[in-house]
N, C-alpha and C positions, 0 to 999 in steps of 0.2 A: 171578866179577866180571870186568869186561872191564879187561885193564889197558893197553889199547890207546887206551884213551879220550885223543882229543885235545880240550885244554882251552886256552882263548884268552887268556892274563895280560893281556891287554891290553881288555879286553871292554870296560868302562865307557868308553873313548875310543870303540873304534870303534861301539857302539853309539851312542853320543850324535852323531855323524858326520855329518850333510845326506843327506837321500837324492838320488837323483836329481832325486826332484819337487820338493825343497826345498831348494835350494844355498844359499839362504842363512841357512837353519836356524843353522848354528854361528858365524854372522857377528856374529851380536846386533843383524841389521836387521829388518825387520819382514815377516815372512816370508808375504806374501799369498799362494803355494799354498794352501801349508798352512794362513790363515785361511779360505780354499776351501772347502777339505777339511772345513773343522769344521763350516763352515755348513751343510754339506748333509746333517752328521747334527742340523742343525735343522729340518729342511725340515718333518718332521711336524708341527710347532709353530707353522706358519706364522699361523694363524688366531689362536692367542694374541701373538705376537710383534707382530700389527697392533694388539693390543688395548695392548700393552704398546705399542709405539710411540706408542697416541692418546693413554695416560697418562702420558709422558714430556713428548709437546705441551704438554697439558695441566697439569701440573706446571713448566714451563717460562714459561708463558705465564700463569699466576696471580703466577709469582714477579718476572716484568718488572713484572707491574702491578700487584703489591703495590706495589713501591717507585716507578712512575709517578703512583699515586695518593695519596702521600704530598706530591708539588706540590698539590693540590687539598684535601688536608685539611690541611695546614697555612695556602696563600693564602687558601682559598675560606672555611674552618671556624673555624680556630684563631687565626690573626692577626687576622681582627674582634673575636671576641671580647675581645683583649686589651686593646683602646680603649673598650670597652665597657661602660656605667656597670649598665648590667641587661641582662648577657648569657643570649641564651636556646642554650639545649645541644639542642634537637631536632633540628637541622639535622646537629652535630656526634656525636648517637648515631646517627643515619640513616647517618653516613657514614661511621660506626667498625663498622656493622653490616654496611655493605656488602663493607670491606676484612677484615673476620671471614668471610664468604662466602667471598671470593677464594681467604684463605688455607687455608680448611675445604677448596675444591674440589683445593687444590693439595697439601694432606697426604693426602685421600685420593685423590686418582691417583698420590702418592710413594709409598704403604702399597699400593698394587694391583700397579703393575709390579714394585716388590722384592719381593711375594709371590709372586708369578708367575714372574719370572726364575728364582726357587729352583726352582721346580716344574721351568722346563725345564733346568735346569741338571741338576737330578737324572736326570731323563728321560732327557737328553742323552748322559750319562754312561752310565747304563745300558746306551744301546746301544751305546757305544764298549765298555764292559767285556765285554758278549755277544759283541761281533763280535772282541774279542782273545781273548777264551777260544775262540771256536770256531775262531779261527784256529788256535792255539796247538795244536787238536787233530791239524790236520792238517800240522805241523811233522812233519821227518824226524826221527829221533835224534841225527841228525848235529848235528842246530842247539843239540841241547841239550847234547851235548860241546862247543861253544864256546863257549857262553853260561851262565855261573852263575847261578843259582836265584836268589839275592840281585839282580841285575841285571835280573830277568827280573818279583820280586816289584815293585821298585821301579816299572816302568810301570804297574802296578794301583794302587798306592798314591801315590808323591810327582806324579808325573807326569798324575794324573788330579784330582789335589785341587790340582795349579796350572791345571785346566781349569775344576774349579768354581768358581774361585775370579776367574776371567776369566770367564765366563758369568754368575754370580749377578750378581757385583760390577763389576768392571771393566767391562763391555761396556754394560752400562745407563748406569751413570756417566759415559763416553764421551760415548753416544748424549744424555742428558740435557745435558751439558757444552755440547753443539754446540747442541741445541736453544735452550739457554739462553742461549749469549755470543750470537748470529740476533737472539732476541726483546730481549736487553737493548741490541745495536747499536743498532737500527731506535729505538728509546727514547729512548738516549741524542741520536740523531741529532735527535728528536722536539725535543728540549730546549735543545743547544746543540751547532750543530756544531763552536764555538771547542773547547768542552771537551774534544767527543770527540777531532778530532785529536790535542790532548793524551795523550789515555788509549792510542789507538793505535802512536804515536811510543813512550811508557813501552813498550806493550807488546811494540813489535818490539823491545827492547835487552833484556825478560827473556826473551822466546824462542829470541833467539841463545843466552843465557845456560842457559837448559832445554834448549838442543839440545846444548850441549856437554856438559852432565854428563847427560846422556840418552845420549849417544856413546861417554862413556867405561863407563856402567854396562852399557848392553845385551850388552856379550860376557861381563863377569861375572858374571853372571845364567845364563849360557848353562853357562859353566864351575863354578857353583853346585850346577847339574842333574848336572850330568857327575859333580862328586868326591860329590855326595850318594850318587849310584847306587853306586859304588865303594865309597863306605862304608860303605855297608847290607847290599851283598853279602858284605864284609868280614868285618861283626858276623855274618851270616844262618851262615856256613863254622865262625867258630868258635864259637858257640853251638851247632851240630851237633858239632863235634868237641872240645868241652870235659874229658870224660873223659879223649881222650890227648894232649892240652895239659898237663891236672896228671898223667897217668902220666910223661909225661916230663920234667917240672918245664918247662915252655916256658911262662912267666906271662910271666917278663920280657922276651921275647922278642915274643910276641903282643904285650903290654900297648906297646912298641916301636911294633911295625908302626902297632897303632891308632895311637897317638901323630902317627905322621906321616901316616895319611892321616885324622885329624880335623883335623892344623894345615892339610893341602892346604884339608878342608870350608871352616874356620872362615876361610883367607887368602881364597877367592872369595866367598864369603857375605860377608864383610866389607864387600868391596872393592866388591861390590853394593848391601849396604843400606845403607850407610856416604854414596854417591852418593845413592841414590834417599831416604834420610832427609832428606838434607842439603835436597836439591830444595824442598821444600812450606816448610822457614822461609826457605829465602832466597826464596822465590814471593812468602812472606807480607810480609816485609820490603821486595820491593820494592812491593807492593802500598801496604803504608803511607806508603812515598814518595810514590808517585801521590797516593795522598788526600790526604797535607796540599798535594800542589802543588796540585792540584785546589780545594781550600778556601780557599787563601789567590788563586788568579786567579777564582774563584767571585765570592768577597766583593769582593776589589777590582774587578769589571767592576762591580758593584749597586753601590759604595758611589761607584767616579767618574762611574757614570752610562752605562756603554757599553753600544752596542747589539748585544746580542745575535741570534745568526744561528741560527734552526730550520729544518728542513725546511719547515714552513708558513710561511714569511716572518718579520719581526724583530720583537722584545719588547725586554721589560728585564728584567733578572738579576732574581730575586726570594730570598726565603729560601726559600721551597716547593722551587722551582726547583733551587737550592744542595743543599738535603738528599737530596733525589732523585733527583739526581746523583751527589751522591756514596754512597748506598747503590746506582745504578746499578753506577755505577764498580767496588762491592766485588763484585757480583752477574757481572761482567763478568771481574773478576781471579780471582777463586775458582773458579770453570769450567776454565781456561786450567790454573790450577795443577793440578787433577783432571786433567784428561788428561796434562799432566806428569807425575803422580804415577801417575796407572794406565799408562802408556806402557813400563816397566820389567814392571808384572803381566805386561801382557800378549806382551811378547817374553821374558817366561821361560815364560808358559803356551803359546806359542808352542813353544820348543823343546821343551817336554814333549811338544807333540802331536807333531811331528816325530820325535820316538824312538819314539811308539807308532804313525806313520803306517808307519813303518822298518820297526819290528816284524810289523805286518800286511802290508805287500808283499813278505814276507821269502817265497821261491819256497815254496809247499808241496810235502807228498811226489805227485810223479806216481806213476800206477796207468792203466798201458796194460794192466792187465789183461783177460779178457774171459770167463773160464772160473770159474767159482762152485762152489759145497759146497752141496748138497744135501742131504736124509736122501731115503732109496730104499731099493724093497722088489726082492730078488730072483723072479724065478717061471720056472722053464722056462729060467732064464737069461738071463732077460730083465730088462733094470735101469729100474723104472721109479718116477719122481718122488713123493716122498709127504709131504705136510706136518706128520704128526707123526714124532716122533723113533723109529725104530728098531732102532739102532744101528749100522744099515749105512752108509754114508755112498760119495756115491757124485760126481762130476765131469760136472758139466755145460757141453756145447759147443754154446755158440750157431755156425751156419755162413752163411756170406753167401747163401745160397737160402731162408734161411728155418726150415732143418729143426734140428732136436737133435738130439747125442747123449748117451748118458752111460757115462763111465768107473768103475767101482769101484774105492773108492778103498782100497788095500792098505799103503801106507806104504814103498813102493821109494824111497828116494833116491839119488841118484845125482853127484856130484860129478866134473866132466867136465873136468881140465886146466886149474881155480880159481885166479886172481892175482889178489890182492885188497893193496890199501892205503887206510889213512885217509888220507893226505897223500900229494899227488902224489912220485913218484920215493921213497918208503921204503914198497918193498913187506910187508908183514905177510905173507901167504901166496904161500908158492911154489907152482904147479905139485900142486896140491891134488886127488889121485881117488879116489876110495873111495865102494863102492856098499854099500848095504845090501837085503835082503832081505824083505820087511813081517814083521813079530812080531822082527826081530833087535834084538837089546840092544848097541849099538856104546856102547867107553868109550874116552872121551879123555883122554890121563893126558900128564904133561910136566910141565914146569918155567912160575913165573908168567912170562908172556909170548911161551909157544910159540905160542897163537893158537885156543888149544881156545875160549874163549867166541866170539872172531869167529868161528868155521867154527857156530856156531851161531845167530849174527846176520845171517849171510848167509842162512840157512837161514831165516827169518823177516822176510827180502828188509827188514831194517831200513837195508843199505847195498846199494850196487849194485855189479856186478864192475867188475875191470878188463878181466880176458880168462877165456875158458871159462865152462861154464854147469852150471846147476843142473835137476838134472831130478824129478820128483815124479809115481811112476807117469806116468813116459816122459812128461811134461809139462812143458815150460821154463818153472821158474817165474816168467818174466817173465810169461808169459799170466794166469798165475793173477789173480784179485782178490785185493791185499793183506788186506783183512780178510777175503776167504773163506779164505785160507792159513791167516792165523795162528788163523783158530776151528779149524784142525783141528791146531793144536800147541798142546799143555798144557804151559808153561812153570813150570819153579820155579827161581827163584832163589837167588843165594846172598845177596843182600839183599833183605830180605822188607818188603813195605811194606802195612801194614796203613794200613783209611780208619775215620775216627770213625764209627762206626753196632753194631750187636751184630753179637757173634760169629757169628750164625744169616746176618745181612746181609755180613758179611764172607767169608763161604761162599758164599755165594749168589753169589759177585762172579762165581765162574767160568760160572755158568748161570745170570738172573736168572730160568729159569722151573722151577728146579728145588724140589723139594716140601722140607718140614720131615725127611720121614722121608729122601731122597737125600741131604741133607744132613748127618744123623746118622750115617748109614751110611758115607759119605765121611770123617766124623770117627773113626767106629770102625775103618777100614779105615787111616787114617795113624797112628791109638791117641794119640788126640787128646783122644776121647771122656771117656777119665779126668778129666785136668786141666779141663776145658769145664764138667763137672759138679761140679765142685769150687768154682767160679768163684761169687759172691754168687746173682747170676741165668741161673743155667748159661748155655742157649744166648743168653738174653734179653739177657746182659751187655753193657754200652756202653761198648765200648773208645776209649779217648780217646789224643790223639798218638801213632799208629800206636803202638798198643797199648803203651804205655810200663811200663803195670801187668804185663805178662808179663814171663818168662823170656827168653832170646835161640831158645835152645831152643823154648817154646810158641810162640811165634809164627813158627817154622820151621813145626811141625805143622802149625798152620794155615795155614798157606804151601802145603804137600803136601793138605791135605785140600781145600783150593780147587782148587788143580787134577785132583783127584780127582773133584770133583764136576761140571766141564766136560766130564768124561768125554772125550777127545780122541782121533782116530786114533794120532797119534804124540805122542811124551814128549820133555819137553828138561830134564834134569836137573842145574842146573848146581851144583854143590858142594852138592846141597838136603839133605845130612845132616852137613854142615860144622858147625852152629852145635847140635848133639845128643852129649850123652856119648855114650863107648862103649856103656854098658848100654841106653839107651834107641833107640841108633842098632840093637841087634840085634832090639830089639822093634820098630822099626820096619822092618827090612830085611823081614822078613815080608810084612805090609803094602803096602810099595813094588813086592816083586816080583807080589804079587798087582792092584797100578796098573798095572805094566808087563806083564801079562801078555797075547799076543795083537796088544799096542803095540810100533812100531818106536820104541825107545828111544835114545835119546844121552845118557848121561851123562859129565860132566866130573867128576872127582876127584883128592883127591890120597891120601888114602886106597887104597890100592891093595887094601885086605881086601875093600871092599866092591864090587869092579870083576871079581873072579877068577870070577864065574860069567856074563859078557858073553862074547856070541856073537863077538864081533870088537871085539879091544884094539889103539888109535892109538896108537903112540909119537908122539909132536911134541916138533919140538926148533928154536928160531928158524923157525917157519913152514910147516915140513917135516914131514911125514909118514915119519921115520927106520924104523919098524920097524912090522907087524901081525900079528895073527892072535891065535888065544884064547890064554888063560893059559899053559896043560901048553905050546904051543908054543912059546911065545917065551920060557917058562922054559928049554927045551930046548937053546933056541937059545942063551943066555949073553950075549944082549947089553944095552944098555942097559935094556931091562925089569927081566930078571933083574938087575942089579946095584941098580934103585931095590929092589925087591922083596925082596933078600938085605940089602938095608941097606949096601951097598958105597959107595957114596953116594945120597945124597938127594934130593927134591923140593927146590927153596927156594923 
């Protein structure tokens, strides 16, 4: 286990931080990059989103003249009849027929683009979640020592469902809003311009009024996103570490920390919907004022007689007119409030996108690699390229004339004068050399924190040096391709992380083209095979949360039978019989030595029984390379080996 791991307490801040491209991401203003950004993963939608744009028009422009034609059945339709000693209704069904049309055409263009939105919403998403996961693959290790898993789950889930939730809903809503208060202006303008300036004047004292608590809510919104990430990552830590929470009675103590980072959740979440609640009654509220001033200078211009001023030249106030108006008037105010009200969605789905934009421009792992892993056949001494698997495995050098060559590939390592740190200025390794032999069995033994798992992390070029280098059959592995290196290390852990699928598929992980019988065999060979067959549907079995139904122990085994089955040049064994009793660790040392056989091995241990038949034993002590050579040697010698060994003191 690497206990070098540097981990960032402070993640959920600077995660949630403005990137570059989006400075005003954590501001709570309205962040156009990154609304940018979004749209161009609409871009393949383009052909529906026009479709959706004609039925927003569309929708927009039945609902102006729904309530425009409401002057015309009431003057034209309904008020004759009222005087009327034998009134005839054909006129007035013609005309209820036709405002049933209107409103038909306008609920279904409002039922097309909200179906539609969904779709690309979904779509949308989709490929923001593809293109984070494939990000995410080619993250260094590094990023995932500062970044917790919880913080990390949060952009897949909160952060992505405050996009759909701005795409399905908010953005159409918008676009409709705008479309709507255009058609119902020009209307209203049709009717009376005394009025409208009325409704205009109302409108500029609630916008100032929507802008202010729109100002004060958009950074809590922002800080919303932030303490949620933190608290999910929170819950995500100790739902993983629940067991030694109750081994060491820490209820109260956890149950605490929640405490105060849910009052952090619940004081910004408050402090946001609390505003953006508020927003839409006092919208509506002032909306009601408008109408009755509206209604009462309505009636008084028709009742003293004034003349009325339209875009088409002057009338007289009528009741048509009056009603029309003022359902203009609500068609006019209820718009305005929607974007009010979505203007908060969407600068929180805003800063969502900005920590997933964060997240993918986050540098990936570089690979100046240039040298590949092969399978190759020998003849005569001759190494040459072959597409099925051999066993031999061989180094391949592309040269700048065009020609190849290839190296056989032996398992020499070589550590050349290695200074390594995770944080600048606290170096972790000193001054680090030590070479191996191909087939040697090197064991790294030391106390937690000498540096045995990093000298194996560097070895698998997961971090990069500080000074000196790394050599692989006389090969710096900086040339190497990262994933052609690590297919030739068969790694086992001392945390073992099984994926939901069966045990057969769980094997398989190390070689997806390895057969049912390589498989088995692999299992017989870590003595796996016992318990496998013991299992409901032996190999068939579908192991669920990284294998929760096993022992700590079995799913060690299958830890070691996986990497038995990748069959690898070299071995990196790190504590991988740590979580096995004595008795089953002898039935498997067997086994293991028959994995290692032929394989340049690295095992780290603290076990020192299992270590005494390694070709060459590391003492490490803070970073250092203290003492080597085999067992009889360095027993010989009486120094710190011999005294972990003798029991004089111990590993801690």
């Amino acid at each position: 286990m690497n206990k070098n791991k540097v981990v960032n307490p402070d993640l959920a801040q600077n995660n949630s931080a403005p990137s570059k491209s989006s400075k005003s991401s954590g501001t709570g203003s309205f962040d156009k990059t990154t609304l940018k950004r979004l749209l161009s993963y609409m871009h393949p939608y383009k052909a529906q989103l026009i479709i959706v744009t004609v039925c927003i028009l569309l929708s927009a422009l039945a609902s102006a003249a729904s309530s425009l034609f409401l002057e015309t059945l009431i003057d034209d339709y309904i008020t004759p009849l009222l005087g009327s000693d034998s009134p005839v209704f054909s006129g007035l069904l013609k005309a209820l027929a036709v405002l049933a049309v209107i409103y038909f055409v306008g609920t279904l263009a409002n039922l097309m683009y909200n179906r539609m939105m969904v779709t690309i919403a979904q779509g949308t998403l989709k490929t923001i979640r593809d293109d984070m996961f494939s990000k995410m693959q080619r993250l260094p290790v590094s990023f995932f020592d500062r970044h917790t898993h919880g913080e990390i789950m949060s952009l897949y889930t909160n952060d992505t469902d405050t996009l759909r939730q701005m795409i399905a809903q908010s953005m159409s809503q918008v676009i409709s809003s705008v479309f709507t208060i255009v058609a119902v202006f020009f209307c209203m303008l049709y009717i009376s311009i005394w009025l409208t300036l009325v409704v205009i004047v109302a409108m500029f004292f609630t916008l100032k009024i929507a802008a202010y608590v729109a100002g004060k809510s958009g950074s809590s919104f922002v800080a919303q996103q932030r303490t949620l990430a933190d608290l999910d990552s929170y819950v995500e830590k100790m739902v993983n570490g629940q067991k030694v929470i109750k081994v060491f009675c820490h209820e109260d103590k956890t149950k605490e920390e929640m405490r105060v980072k849910n009052k952090a959740w619940e004081t910004s979440a408050g402090t946001a919907n609390g505003h953006a609640n508020a927003m839409m009654p006092m919208m509506n509220a002032l909306g009601y004022i408008q109408y009755v001033i509206i209604a009462v200078l309505g009636a008084y211009m028709a009742i003293a007689g004034i003349t009325n001023l339209g875009i088409f030249g002057t009338n007289s106030m009528t009741l048509g007119m009056i009603a029309s108006f003022l359902t203009l008037s609500r068609n006019f105010t209820n718009p305005i409030s929607q974007i009010s009200n979505q203007f908060n969605s969407i600068v929180t789905a805003l800063a969502g996108a900005a920590r997933i934009f964060k997240f993918m421009d986050e540098e990936p792992e570089t690979d100046n690699g240039y040298v590949t892993l092969v399978n190759a056949r020998e003849e005569n001494g001759v190494i040459t390229e072959t597409p099925e698997h051999t066993g031999l495995w061989a180094w391949k050098h592309p040269h700048g004339d065009g020609t190849l060559t290839y190296t056989k590939l032996e398992g020499r390592i070589v550590f050349d004068h290695v200074d390594f740190s995770y944080v600048p200025g606290k170096t972790v390794l000193h001054d680090i050399t030590l070479e191996t032999e191909p087939g040697q069995k090197i064991a790294l033994v030391g106390a937690t924190g000498a540096g045995k798992t990093t000298i194996t992390n560097l070895i698998n070029r997961f971090y990069d040096l500080d000074d000196g280098k790394i050599r692989y059959d006389e090969i710096n592995i900086n040339k190497i391709k990262k994933a052609d290196l690590r297919r030739s290390l068969g790694v086992v852990l001392q945390e073992v992380n099984l994926f939901t699928g069966t045990v057969m598929e769980n094997l398989r992980y190390g070689n997806e083209n390895a057969t049912d019988e390589q498989c088995i065999n692999a299992a017989k060979l870590a003595n796996a095979d016992g318990f496998i067959g013991m299992l409901p549907n032996g190999y068939n079995t579908v192991l669920k949360g990284d294998g929760s139904g096993l022992s700590q122990g079995q799913r060690q085994l299958i830890s070691i039978a996986r990497a038995a089955v990748s069959d690898p040049p070299v071995m990196i064994l790190d504590e991988a019989t740590s979580s096995i009793d004595t008795r089953t660790e002898a039935l498997v040392q067997g086994g293991m030595d028959r994995l290692m056989s032929g394989r340049t091995t690295f095992v780290i241990a603290h076990r020192l029984s299992t270590v005494q038949n390694s070709d060459i034993i590391m003492v490490m002590d803070h970073g250092s390379i203290i003492e080597r050579g085999d067992h009889a040697a360095l027993i010989a010698k009486k120094g710190t080996y011999y005294q972990l060994y003798t029991g004089a003191f111990e590993l801690e």
